[in-house]
C-alpha positions in Angstrom: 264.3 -33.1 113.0 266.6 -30.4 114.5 268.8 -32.3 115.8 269.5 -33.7 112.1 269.5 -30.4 110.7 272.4 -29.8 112.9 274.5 -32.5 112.4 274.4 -31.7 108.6 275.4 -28.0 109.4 278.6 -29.1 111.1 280.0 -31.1 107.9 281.9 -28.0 107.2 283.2 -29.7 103.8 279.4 -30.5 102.5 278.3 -27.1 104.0 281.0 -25.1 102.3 280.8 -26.7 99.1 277.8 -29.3 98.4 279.2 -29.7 94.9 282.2 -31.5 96.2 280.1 -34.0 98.0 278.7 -35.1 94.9 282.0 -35.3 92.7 283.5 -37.8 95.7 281.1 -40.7 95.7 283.1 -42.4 99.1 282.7 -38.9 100.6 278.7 -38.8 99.9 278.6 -42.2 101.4 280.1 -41.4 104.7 278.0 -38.3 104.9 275.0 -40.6 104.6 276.2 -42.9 106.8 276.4 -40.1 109.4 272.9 -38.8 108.6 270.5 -39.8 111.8 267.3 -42.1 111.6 264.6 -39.6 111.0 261.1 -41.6 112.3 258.1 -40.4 111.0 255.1 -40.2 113.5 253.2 -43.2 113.3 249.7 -41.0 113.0 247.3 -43.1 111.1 246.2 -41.2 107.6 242.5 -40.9 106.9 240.9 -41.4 103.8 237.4 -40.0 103.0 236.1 -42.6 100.7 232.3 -43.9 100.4 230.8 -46.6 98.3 227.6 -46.4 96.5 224.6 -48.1 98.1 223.7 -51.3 97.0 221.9 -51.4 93.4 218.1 -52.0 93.5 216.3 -54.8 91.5 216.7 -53.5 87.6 212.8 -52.8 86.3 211.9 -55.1 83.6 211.3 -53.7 80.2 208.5 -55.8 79.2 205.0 -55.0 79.8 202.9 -56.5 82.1 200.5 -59.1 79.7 197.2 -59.8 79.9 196.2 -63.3 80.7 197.0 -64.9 77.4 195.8 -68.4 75.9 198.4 -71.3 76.1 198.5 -71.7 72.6 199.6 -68.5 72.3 203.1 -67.6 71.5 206.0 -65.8 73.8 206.3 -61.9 74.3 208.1 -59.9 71.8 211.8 -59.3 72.4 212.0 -55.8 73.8 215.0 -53.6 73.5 216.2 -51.1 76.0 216.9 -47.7 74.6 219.0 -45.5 77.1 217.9 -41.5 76.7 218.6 -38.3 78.3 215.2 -36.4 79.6 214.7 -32.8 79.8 216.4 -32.1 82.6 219.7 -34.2 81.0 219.1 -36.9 83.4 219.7 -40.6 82.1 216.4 -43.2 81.9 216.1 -46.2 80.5 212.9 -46.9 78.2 211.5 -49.4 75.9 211.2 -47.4 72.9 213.6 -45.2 71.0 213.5 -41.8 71.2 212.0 -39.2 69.1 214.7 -38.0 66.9 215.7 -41.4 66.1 212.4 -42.1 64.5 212.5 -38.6 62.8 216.4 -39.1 61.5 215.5 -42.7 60.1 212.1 -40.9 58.1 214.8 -38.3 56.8 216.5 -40.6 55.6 214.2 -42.8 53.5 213.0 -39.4 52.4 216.5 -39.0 51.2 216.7 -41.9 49.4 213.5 -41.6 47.5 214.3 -38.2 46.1 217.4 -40.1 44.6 215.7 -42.3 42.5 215.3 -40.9 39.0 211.7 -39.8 38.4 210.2 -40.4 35.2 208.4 -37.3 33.7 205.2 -37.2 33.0 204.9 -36.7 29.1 207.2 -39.8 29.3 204.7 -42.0 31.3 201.7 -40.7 29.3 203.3 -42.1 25.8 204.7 -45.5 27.7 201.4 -46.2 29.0 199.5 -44.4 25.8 201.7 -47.2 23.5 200.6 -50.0 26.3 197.3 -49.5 25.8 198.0 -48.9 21.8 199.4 -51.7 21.3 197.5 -53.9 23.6 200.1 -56.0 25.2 199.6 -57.5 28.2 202.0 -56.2 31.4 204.1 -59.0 31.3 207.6 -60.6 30.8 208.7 -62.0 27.5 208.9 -65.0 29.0 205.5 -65.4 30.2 203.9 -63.6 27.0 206.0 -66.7 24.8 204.4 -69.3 27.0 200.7 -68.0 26.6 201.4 -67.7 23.0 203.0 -71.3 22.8 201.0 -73.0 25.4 197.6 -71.8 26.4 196.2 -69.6 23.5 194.0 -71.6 21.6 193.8 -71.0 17.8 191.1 -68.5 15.9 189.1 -69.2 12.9 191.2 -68.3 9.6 188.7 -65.9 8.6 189.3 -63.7 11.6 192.9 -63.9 12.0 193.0 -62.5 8.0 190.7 -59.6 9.1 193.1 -58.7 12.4 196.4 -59.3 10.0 194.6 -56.4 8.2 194.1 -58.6 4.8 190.5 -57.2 4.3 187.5 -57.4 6.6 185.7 -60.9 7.7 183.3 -60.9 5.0 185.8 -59.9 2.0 188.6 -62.6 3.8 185.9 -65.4 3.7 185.2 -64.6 0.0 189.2 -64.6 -0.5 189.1 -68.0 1.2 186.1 -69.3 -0.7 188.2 -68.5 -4.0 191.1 -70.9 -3.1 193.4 -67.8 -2.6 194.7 -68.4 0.6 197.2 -71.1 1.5 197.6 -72.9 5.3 201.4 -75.0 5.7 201.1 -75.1 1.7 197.8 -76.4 1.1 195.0 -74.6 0.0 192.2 -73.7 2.7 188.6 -73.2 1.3 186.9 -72.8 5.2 187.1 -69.6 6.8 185.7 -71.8 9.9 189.3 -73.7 10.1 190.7 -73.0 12.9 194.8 -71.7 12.9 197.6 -69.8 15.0 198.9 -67.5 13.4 202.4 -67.8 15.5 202.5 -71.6 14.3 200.9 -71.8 11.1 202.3 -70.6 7.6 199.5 -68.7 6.2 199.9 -67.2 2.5 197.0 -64.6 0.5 198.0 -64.3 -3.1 201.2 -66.0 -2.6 201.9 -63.1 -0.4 202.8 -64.6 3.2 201.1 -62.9 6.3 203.3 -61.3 9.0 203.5 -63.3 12.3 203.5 -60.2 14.2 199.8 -58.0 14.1 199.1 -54.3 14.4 198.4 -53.0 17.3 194.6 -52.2 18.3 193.8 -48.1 17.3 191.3 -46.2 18.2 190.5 -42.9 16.9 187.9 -40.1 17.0 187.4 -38.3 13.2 185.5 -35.2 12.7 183.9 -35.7 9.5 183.5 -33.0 7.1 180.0 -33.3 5.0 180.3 -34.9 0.8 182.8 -38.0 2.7 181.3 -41.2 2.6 181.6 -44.3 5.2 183.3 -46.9 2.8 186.4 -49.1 3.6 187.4 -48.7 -0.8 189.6 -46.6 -2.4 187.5 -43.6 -3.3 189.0 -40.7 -3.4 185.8 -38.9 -0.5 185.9 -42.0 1.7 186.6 -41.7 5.4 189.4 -43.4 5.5 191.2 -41.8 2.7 191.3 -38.9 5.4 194.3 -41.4 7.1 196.6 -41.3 4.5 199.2 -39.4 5.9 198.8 -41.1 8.5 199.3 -44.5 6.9 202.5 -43.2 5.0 204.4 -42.6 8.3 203.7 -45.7 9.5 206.8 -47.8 8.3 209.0 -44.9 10.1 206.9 -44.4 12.7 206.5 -48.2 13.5 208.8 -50.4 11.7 208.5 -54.0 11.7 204.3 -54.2 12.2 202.1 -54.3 9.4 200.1 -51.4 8.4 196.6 -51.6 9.9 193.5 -52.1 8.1 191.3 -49.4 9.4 187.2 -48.7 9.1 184.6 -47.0 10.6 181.9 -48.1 13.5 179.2 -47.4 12.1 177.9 -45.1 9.3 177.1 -41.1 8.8 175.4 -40.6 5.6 177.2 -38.2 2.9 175.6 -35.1 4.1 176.1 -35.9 8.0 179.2 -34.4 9.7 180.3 -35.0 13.3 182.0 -37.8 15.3 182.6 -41.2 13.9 184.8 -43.5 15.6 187.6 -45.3 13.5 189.3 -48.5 14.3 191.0 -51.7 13.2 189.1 -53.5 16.3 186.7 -55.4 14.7 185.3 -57.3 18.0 185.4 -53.4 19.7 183.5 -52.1 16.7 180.8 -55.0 16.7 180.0 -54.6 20.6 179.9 -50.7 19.9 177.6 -50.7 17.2 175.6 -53.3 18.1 171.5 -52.5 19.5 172.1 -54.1 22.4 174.8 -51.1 24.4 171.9 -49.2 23.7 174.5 -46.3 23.5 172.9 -42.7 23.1 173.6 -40.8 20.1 173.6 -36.6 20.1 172.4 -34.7 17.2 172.9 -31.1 16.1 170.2 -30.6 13.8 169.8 -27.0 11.9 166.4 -26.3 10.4 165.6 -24.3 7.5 162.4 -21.5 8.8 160.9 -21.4 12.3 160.1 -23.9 14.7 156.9 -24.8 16.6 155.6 -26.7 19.5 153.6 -28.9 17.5 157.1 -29.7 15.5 158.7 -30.7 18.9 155.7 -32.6 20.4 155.8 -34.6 16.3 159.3 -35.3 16.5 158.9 -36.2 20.0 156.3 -39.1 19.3 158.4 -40.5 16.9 158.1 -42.0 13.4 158.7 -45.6 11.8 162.0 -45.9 10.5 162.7 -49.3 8.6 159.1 -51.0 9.4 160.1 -50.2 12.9 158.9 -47.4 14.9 161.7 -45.0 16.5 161.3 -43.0 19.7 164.1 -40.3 20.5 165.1 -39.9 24.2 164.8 -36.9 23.7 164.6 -33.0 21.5 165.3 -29.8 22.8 165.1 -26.3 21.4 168.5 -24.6 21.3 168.8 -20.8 22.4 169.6 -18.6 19.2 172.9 -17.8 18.7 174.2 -14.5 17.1 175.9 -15.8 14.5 173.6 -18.2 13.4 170.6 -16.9 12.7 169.0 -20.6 12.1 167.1 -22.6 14.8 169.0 -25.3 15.8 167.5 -28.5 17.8 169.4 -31.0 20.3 167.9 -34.5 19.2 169.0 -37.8 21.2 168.3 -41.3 19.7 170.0 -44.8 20.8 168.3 -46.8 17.7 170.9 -45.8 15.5 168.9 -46.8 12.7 169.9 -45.3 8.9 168.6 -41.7 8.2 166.8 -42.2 11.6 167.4 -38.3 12.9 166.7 -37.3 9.2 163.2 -38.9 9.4 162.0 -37.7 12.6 162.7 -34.2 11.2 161.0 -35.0 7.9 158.0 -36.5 9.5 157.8 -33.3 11.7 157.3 -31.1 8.5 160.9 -29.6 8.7 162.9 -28.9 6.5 166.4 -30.1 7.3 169.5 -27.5 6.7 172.3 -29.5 7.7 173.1 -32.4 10.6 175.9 -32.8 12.5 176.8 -35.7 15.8 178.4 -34.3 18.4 178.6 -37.1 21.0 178.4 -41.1 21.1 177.6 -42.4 24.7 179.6 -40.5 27.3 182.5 -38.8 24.5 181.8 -36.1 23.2 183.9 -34.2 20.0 186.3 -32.1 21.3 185.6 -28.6 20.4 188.8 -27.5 19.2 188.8 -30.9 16.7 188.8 -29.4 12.7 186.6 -31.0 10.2 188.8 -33.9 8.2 191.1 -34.5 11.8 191.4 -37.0 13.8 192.5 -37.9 17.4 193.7 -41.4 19.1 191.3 -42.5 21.9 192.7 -43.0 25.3 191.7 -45.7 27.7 189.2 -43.5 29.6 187.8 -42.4 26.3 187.3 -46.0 25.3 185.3 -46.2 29.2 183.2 -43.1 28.0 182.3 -44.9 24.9 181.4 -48.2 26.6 182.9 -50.5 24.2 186.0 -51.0 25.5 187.2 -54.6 25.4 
């Protein structure tokens, strides 16, 4: 290597000016050819390189089974999740890791609270209309082929009373009269039996609506001097839903007004809870004797009240050539603004003026009576005299007639 450096010193022309060695390309190749043959030391170079050992047998991912039947079928598929431990070390497992499970959970939770939520005063009036009205829970389509296909025609006398012409008895008589009309001829048998979807039906020569009311159910407070009668008098129960009845084209256009009457009777001087519908098979299984329901009286006595009156009223008295047992009479505590004894009476008869003759029969005088519950409903408190509230379906339950 010295030798070489040597040689290049002496080229006076490249060692005085090295830019002229470049500018002469013959010059610069002479010079190389000049140069000596520097040999490199044929040391051998040394690499430090390693290999990793040899991989071991990969652990399988599926569990070791329990002796299984030879009908039964293969192992589940098993898919190999690959995680970082606490110490950041990689391991392979066979189930995925705890914050994937708690990011996929956030995210269903996400997508719930995106769906629009329906309030609920909203699904209190849907469902309060449902049960209103009566319709069954399903599509069109399925209510048209019920209609069409497997409801099977009613007797002409009911179908007048649910189209709210006038009640069973006063449609038979109507029918008996020649006044109502079946596909154009006239019908004189309230037994016939006719679909009103189908069938033309005509009253008067007015034709009946294919579409009925819906089923109502409401809870009255009756004042006293009103009288249980479906007519036109002007102190009739149901003059008391007029108002009521005038709204009804706005408030439900396209249905027929309903014919409503009362379960039951209060006499003239009662007050209390009466039930009114325009269910006539719900009224008939609720005023029936055989629901057996139990019927609480507020009775207010004119003068005191003795032992011997409770232990009379409590033995009963014959009421319509039958004799009538109450379930049961209790004294009330005194109240301070009612200075008159008042007495809790329970009966499930129901028989007319029934309360009113147990009293009688006692030797009390009667000051005034009022019903306060019928089976399990009882009238609200904060219900006026002359008002009335619509039923719900666990009103219906409490009243044990619901259909």
């Amino acid at each position: 290597m010295a030798a070489a450096v040597a040689a290049f010193a002496s080229l006076s022309p490249l060692h005085s000016s090295p830019s002229f060695l470049f500018s002469c390309p013959r010059l610069r190749l002479r010079a190389l050819q000049r140069l000596p043959i520097i040999r490199a030391a044929s040391s051998p170079m040394e690499f430090n390189i390693t290999f990793a050992p040899s991989p071991q047998t990969p652990k399988v991912l599926v569990p070791d089974p329990s002796p299984q039947a030879p009908s039964s079928s293969s192992l589940p598929l098993l898919i190999p999740w690959i995680v970082r431990d606490e110490n950041g070390n990689l391991k392979l497992q066979s189930t995925p890791p705890a914050r994937f499970l708690h990011a996929l959970s956030e995210q269903k939770l996400a997508k719930e609270k995106k769906k629009p939520k329906q309030t609920k005063a909203a699904s209190d009036s849907s469902s309060s209309s449902k049960t209103s009205a009566g319709q069954p829970k399903y599509s069109k389509a399925a209510r048209r082929f019920y209609n069409e296909k497997i409801r099977e025609p009613q007797r002409l006398s009911k179908v007048l009373a649910a189209a709210g012409v006038a009640s069973r008895r006063s449609s038979e008589e109507l029918i008996f009269e020649g006044k109502v009309t079946v596909n154009g001829s006239v019908c004189t048998s309230p037994q016939t039996r006719v679909d009103l979807l189908k069938d033309s039906i005509y009253v008067n020569g007015n034709r009946i609506s294919k579409k009925l009311p819906p089923k109502l159910y409401f809870a009255l407070n009756k004042p006293k001097g009103y009288i249980c009668s479906n007519g036109e008098e002007s102190k009739s129960v149901i003059s008391l839903f007029d108002e009521y009845l005038k709204r009804w084209n706005k408030t439900n256009p396209g249905l027929p007004k309903p014919r409503l009457f009362t379960v039951g009777r209060l006499d003239v001087a009662t007050s209390g809870l009466i039930i009114v519908t325009n269910d006539g098979d719900f009224a008939q299984k609720l005023s029936h004797p055989s629901s057996k329901l139990s019927k609480e009286y507020i009775a207010t006595i004119e003068g005191g009240v003795r032992r011997r009156h409770l232990i009379a009223i409590s033995e009963g008295t014959e009421v319509e050539g039958v004799h009538c047992t109450p379930d049961s009479v209790e004294l009330l505590p005194t109240q301070p603004d009612a200075a008159k004894p008042r007495l809790r009476i329970v009966v499930h008869e129901g028989r007319n003026h029934e309360v009113r003759e147990l009293v009688k029969n006692a030797g009390l005088q009667l000051h005034s009576l009022k019903r306060v519950r019928i089976g399990g409903f009882r009238l609200p408190h904060d219900l006026g005299l002359g008002k009335h509230v619509e039923l719900k379906e666990t009103d219906l339950k409490l009243l044990g007639g619901q259909s």
